[in-house]
Backbone bond lengths (Angstrom), bond angles and torsions (degrees), N, CA, C in turn:
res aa  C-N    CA-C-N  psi(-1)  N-CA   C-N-CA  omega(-1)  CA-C   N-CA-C  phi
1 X - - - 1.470 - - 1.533 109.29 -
2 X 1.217 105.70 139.65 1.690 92.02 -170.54 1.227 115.99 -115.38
3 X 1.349 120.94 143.49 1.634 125.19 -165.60 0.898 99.04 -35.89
4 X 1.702 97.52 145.31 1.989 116.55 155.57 1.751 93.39 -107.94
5 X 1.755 103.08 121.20 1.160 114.65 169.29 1.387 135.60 -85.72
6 X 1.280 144.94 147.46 1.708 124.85 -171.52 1.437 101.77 -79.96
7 X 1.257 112.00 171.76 1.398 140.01 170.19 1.588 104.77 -86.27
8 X 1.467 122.87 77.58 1.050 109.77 166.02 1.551 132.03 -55.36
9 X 0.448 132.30 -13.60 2.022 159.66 -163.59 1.736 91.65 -90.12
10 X 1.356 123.91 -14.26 1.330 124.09 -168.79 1.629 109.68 -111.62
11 X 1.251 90.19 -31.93 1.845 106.45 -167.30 1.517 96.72 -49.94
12 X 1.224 115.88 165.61 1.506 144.85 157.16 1.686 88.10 -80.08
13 X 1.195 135.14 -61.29 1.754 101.24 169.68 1.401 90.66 -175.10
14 X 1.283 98.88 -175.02 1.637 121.03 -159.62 1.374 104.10 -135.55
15 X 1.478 112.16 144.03 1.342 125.39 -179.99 1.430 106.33 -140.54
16 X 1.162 116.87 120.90 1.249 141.95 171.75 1.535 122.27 -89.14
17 X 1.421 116.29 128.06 1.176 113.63 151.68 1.416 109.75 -77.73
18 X 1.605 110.47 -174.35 1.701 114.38 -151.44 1.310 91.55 -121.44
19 X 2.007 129.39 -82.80 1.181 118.54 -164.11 1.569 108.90 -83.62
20 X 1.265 94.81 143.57 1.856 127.53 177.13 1.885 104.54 61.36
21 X 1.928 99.55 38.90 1.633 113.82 178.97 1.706 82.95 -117.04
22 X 1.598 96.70 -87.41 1.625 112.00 -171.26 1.552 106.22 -87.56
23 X 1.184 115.04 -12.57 1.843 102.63 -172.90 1.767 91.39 -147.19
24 X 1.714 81.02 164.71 1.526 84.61 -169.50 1.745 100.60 -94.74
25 X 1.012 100.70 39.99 1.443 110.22 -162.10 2.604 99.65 -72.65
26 X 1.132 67.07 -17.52 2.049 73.48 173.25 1.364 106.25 -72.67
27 X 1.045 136.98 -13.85 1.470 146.48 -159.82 2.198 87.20 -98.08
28 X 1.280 126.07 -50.71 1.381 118.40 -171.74 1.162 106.61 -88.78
29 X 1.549 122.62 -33.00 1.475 122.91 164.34 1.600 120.78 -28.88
30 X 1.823 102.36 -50.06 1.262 119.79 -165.95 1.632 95.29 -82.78
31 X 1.086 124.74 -27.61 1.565 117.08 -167.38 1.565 99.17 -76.65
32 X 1.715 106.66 -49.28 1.519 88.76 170.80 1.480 131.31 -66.18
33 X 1.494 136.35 -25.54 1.007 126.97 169.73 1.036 113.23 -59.62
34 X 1.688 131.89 -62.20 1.908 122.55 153.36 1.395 110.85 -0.96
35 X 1.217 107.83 -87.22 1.523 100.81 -154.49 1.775 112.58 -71.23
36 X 1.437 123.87 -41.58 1.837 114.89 155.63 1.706 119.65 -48.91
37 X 1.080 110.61 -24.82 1.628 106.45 165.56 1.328 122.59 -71.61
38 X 1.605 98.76 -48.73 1.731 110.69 -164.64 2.063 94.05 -48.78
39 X 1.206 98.17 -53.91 1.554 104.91 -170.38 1.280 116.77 -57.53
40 X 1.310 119.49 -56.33 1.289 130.81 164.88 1.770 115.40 -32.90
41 X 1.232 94.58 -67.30 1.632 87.86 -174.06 1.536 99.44 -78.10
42 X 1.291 127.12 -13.78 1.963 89.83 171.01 1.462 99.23 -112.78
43 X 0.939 130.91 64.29 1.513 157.65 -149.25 1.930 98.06 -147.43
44 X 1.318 87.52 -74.85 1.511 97.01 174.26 1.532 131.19 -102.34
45 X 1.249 123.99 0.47 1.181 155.57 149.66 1.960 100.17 98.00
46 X 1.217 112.08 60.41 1.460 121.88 -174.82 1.766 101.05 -87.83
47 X 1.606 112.90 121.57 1.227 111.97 174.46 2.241 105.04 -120.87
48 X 0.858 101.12 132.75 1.662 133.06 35.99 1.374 88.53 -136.33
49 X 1.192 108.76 168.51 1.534 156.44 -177.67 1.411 92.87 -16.46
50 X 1.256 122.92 161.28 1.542 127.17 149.54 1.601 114.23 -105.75
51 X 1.534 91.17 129.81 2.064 102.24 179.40 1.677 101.82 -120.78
52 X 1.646 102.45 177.28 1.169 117.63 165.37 1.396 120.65 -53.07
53 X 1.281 128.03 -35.48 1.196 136.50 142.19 1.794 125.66 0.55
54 X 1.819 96.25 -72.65 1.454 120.00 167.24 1.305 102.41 -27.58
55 X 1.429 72.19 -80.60 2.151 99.74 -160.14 1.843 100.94 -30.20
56 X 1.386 116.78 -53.42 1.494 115.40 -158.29 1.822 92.17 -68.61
57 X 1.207 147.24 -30.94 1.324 151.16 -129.46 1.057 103.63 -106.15
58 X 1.911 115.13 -55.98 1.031 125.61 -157.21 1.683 126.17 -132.81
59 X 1.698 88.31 4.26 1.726 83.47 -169.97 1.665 102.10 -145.35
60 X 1.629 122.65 -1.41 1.054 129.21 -168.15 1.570 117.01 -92.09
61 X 1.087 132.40 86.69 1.405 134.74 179.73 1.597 116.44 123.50
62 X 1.425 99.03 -8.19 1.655 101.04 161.89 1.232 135.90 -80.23
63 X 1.440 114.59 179.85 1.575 111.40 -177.77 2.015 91.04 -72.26
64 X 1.330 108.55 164.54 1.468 114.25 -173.65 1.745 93.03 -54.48
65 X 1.271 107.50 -86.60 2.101 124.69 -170.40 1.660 91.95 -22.36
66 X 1.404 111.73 -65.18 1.573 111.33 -164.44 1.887 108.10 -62.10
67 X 0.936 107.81 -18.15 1.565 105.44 -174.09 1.786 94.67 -85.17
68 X 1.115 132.57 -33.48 1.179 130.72 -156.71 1.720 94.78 -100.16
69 X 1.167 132.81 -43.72 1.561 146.29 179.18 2.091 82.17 -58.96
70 X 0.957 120.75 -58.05 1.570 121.20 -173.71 1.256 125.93 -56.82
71 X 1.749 120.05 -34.02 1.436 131.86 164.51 1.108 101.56 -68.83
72 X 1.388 117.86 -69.28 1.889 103.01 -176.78 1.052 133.96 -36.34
73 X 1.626 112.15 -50.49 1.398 108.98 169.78 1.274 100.97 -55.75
74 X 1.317 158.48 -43.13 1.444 139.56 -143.09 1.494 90.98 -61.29
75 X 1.511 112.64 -44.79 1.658 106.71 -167.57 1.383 110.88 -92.31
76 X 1.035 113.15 37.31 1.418 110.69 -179.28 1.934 138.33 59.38
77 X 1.458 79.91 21.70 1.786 109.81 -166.60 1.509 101.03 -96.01
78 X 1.473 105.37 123.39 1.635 108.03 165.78 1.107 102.41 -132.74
79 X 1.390 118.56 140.52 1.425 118.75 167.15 1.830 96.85 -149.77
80 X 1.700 107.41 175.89 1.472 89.95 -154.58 1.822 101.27 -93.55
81 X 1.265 118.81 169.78 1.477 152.33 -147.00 1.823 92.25 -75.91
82 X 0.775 117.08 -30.16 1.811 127.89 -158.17 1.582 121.70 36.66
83 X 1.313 116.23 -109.99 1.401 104.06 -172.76 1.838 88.87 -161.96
84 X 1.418 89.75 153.37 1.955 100.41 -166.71 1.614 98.29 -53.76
85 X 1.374 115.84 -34.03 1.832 127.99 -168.30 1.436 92.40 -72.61
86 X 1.078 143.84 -18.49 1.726 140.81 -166.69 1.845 102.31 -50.69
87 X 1.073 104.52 127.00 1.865 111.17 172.38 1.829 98.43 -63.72
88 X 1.451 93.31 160.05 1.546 98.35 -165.09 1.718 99.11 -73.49
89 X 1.862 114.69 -8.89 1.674 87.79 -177.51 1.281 108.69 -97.03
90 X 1.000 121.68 12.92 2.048 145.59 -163.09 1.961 68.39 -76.64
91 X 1.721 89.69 129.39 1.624 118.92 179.56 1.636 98.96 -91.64
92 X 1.039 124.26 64.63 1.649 125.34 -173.42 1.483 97.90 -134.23
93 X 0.961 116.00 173.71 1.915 139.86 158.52 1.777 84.27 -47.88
94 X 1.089 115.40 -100.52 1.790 141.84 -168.89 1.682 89.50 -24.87
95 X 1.288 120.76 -70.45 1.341 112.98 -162.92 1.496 114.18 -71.37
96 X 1.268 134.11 -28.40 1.297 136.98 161.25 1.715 111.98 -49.69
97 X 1.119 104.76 -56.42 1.397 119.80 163.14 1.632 125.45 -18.80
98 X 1.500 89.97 -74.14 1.419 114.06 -172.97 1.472 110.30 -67.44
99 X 1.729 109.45 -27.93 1.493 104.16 -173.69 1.741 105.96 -76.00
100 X 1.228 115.57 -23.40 1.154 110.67 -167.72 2.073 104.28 -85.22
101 X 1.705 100.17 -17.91 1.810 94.22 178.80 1.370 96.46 -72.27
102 X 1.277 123.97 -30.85 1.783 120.19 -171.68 1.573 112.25 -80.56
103 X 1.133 119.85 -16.32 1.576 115.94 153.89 1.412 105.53 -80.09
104 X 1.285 134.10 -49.15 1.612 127.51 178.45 1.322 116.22 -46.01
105 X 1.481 110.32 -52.96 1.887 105.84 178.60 1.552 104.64 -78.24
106 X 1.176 111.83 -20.21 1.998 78.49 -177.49 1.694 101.50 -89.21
107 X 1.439 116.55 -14.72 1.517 92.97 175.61 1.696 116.91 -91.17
108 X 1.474 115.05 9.40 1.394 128.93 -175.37 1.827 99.13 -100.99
109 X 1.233 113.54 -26.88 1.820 110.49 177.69 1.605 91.26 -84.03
110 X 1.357 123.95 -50.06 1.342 112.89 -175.02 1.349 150.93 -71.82
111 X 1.833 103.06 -8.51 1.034 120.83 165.47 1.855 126.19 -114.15
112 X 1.811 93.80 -13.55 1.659 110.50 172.81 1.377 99.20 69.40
113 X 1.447 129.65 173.99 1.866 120.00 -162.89 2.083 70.99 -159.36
114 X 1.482 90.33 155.67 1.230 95.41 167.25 2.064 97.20 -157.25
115 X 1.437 108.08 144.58 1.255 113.97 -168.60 1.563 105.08 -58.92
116 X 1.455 103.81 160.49 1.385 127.88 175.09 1.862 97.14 -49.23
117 X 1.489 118.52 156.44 1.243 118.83 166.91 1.369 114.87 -64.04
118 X 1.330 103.24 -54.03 1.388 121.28 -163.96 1.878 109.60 -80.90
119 X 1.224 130.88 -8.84 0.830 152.17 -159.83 1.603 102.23 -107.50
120 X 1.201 110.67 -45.98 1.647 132.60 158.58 1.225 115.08 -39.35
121 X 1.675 108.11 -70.95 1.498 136.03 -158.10 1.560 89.75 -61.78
122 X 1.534 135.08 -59.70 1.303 159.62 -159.28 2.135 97.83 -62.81
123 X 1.169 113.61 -39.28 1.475 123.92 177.62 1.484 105.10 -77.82
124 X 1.670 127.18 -44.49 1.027 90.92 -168.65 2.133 118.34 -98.82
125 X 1.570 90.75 1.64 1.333 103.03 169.36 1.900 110.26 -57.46
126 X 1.680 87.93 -31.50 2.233 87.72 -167.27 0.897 91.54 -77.62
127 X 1.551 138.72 -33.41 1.254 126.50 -165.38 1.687 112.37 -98.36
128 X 0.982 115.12 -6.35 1.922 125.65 139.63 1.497 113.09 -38.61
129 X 1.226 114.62 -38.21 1.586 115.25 -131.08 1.590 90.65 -122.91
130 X 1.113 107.57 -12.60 1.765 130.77 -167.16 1.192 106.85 26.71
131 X 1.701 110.25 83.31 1.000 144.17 164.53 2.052 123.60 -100.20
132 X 0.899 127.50 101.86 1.240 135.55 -153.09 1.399 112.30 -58.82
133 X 0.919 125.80 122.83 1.905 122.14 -161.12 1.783 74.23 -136.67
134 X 2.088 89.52 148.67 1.135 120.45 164.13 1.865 107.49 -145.14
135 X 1.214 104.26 167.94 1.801 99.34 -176.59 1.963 84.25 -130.32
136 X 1.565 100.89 145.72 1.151 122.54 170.13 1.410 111.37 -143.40
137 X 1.299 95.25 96.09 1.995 115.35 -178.32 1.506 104.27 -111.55
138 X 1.483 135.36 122.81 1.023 140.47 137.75 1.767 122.00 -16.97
139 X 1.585 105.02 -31.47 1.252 95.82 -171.24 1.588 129.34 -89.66
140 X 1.253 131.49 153.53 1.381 129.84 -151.57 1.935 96.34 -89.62
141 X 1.548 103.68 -9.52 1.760 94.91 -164.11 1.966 79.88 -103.07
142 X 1.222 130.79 28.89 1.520 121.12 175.73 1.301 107.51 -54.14
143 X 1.582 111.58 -64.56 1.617 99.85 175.98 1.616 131.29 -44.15
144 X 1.180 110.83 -46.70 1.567 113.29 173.66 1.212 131.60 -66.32
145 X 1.464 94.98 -15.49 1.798 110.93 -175.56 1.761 94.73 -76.34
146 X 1.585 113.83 -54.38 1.164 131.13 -157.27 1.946 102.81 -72.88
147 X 1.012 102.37 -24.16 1.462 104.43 -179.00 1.813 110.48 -95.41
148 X 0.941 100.18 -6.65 1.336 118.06 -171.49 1.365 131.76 -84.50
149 X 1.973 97.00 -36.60 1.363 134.33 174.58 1.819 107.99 -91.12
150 X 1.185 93.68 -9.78 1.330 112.63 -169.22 1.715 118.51 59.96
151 X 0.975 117.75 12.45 1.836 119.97 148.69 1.312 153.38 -115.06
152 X 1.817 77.01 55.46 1.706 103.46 165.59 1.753 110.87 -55.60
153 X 1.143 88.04 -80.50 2.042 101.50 167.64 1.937 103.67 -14.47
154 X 1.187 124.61 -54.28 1.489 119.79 -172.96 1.733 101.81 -44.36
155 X 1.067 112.59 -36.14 1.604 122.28 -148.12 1.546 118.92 -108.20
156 X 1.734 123.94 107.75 1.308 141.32 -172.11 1.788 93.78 -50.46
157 X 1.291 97.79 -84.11 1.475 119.25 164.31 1.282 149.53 -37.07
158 X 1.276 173.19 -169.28 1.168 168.45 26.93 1.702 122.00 -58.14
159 X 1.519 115.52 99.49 1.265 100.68 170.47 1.920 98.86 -113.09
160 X 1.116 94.08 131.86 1.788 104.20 -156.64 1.915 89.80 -127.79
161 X 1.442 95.85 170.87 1.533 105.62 177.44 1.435 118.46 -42.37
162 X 1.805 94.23 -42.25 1.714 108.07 -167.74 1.790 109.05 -61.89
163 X 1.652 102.77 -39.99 0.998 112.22 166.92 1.566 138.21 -56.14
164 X 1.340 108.71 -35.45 1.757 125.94 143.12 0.996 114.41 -56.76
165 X 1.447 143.90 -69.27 1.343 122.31 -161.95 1.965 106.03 -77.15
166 X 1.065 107.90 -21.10 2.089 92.85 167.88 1.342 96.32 -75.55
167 X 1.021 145.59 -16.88 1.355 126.08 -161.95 1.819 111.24 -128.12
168 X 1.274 75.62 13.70 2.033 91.51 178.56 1.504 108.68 28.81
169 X 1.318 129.21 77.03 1.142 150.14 -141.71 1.840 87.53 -139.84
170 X 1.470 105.30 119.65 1.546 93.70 179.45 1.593 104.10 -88.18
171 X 1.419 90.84 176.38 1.783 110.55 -161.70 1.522 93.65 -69.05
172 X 1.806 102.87 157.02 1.790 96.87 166.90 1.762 99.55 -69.25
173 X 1.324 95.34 170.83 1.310 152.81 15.38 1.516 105.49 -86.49
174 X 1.600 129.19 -4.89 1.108 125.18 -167.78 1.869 93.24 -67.61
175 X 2.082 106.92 164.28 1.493 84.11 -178.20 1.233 135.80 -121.48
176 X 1.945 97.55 50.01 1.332 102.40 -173.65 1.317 113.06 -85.14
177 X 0.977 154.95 -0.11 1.473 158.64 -150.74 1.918 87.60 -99.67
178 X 1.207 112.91 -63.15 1.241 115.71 169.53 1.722 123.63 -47.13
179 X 1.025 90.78 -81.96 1.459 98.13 167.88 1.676 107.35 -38.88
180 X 0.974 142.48 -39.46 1.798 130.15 160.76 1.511 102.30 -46.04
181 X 1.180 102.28 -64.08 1.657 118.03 -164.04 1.612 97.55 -33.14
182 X 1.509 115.34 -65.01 1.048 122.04 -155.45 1.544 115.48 -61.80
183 X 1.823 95.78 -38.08 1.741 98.06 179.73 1.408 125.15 -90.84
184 X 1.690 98.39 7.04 1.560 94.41 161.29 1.586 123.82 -97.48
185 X 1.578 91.61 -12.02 1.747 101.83 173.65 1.195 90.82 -90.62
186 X 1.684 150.42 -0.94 1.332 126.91 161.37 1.876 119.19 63.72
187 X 1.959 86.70 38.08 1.472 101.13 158.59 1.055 114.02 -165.44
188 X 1.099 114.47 153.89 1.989 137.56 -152.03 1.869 93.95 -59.08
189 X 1.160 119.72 119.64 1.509 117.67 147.51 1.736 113.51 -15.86
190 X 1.290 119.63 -65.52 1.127 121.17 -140.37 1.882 86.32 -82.93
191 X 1.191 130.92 -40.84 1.438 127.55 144.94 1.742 146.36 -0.59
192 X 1.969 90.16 -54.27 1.095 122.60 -154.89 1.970 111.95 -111.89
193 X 1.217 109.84 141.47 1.275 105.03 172.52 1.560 106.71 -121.63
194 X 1.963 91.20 148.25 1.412 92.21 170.43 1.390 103.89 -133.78
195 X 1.436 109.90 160.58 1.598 156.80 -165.74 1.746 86.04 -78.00
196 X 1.582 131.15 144.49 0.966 116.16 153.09 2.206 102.38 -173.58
197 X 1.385 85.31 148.88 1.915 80.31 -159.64 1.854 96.81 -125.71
198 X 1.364 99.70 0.73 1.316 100.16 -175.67 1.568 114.61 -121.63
199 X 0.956 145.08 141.69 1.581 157.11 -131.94 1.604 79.98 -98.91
200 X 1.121 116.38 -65.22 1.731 102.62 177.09 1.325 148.43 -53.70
201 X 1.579 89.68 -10.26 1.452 114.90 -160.63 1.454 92.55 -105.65
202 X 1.497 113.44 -55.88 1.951 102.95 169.21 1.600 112.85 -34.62
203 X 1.217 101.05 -79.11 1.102 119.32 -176.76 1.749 115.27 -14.92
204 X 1.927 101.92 -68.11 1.494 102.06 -174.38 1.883 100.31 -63.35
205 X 1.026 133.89 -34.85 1.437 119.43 -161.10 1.909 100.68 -81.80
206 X 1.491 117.08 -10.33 1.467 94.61 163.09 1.215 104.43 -92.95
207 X 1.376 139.85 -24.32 1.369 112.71 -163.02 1.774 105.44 -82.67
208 X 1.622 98.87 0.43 1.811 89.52 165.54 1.103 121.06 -100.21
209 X 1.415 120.97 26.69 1.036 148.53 170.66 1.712 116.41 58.66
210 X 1.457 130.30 53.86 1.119 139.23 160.01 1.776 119.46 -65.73
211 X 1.666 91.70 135.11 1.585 96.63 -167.20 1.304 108.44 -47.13
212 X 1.921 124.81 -42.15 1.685 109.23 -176.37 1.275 83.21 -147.01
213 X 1.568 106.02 148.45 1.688 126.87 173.90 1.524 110.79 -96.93
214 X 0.907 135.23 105.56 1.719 121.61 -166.81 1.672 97.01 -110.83
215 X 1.712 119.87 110.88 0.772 112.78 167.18 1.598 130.07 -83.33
216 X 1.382 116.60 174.62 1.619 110.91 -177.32 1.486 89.36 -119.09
217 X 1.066 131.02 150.39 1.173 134.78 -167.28 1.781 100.52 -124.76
218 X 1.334 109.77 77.77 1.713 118.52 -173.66 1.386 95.86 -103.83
219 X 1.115 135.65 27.94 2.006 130.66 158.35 1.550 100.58 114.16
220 X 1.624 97.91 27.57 2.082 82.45 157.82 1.756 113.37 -105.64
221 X 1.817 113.10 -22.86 1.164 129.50 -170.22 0.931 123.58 131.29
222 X 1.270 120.19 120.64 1.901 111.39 167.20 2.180 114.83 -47.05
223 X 0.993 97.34 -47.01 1.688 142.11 -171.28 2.141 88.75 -56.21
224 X 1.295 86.51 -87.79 1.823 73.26 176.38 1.726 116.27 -66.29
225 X 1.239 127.90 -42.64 1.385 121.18 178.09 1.652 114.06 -33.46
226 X 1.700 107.99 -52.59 1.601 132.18 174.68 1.801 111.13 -52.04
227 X 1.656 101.23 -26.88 1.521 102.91 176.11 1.402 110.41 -97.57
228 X 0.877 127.50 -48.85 1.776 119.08 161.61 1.090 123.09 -56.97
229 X 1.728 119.24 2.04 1.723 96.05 171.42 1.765 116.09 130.22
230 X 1.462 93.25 -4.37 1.614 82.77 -174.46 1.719 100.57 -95.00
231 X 1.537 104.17 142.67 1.255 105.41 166.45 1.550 125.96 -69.70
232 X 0.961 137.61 -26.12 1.413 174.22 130.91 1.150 140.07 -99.09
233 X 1.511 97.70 154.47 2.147 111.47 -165.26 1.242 87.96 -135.41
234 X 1.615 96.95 131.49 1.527 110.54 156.54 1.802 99.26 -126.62
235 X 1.079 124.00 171.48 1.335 148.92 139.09 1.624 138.89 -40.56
236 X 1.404 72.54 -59.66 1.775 100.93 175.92 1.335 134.28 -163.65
237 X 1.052 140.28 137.72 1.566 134.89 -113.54 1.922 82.51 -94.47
238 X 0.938 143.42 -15.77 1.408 155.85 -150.48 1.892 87.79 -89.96
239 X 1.195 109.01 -29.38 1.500 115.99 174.29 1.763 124.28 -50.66
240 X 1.321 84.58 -51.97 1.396 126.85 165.58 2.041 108.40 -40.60
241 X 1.398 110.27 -61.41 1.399 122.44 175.62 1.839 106.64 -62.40
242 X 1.633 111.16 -41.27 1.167 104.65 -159.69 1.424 107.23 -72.05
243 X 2.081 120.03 -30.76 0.988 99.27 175.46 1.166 143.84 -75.44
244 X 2.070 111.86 -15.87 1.101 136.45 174.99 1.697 116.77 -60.39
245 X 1.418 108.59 -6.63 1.122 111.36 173.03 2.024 123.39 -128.48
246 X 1.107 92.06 48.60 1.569 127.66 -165.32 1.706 98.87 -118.71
């Protein structure tokens, strides 16, 4: 049976996540975790291997520390939490962390990110229609990503990592990240739809109870997205336009 999608164009508003929503920015995310893992685990001799796999399970839609505190445990690795100031070779949660944001921004200044087409096309139709869009990304480089792609301007809102840790806002799937989103765009969850490409990220925006979860299906699954919570799967956010005009 095939999804029934919402009418975004109808919502009281929309909240977007950021990487592998509006930018393909999940694609360098993943390259940097690759290469701070690869080292890490034959660093310390962690088997087995780390794959794309990981990334979707254990590290995709969280705050950075909690995504990395979450892989380790998969392998049974603890070591201690350190402190947000930790240097990126500091053997902690924090410093693992950090080494992998300092491969993310220098390969994000050096290669520049620019939004999905269709993901584009889909922003400036809501904002045709002046429909209230906000983005809620776990990640701490949201602003730079979003200014970067050049569609900051689309967006009332930003609730970003930075915005979690001042506001001690736990990581998705829990559903405060959402629930901000919603009360800074100043409309009811159950109102509001959100954008979401990460299994953690569905997840937290139903349990804050948003009227429809529309997942993007960028290599976690239609199949699990549908089990964490999304009411719908599209492909590509351009999906989104075709049904609004049905």
């Amino acid at each position: 049976m095939p999804d029934t999608l919402p009418d975004l164009h109808r919502a009281a508003g929309v909240l977007f996540d950021l990487d592998g929503v509006l930018t393909p920015t999940a694609e360098v995310h993943m390259r940097a975790w690759q290469a701070v893992f690869d080292q890490v685990f034959a660093q310390w001799g962690i088997v087995p291997p780390y794959t794309d796999a990981d990334y979707f399970a254990y590290v995709d839609g969280k705050k950075r520390y909690d995504g990395v505190a979450s892989l380790l445990r998969s392998r049974d690795v603890e070591i201690p939490w350190g402190e947000v100031s930790d240097p990126p070779e500091a053997e902690t949660i924090c410093g693992i962390g950090n080494r992998k944001n300092a491969a993310f921004a220098a390969a994000l200044r050096s290669e520049g990110i620019a939004p999905y087409p269709g993901s584009l096309a889909l922003l400036q139709s809501l904002r045709d229609a002046a429909v209230p869009m906000g983005v809620v990304s776990s990640s701490k480089n949201a602003e730079e990503v979003l200014g970067s792609a050049g569609i900051r301007d689309f967006f009332r809102i930003v609730v970003d990592g930075v915005v979690a840790e001042r506001g001690h806002l736990a990581s998705k799937p829990a559903p405060d990240m959402f629930l901000e989103g919603a009360r800074m765009l100043g409309v009811a969850p159950a109102a509001a739809v959100a954008v979401e490409d990460a299994v953690a990220g569905v997840a937290s925006a139903a349990a804050a109870g948003y009227g429809a979860v529309v997942g993007v299906d960028r290599g976690a699954g239609a199949d699990v997205l549908r089990a964490a919570g999304a009411t719908g799967i599209v492909d590509d956010l351009a999906r989104l336009l075709a049904d609004a005009a049905r």
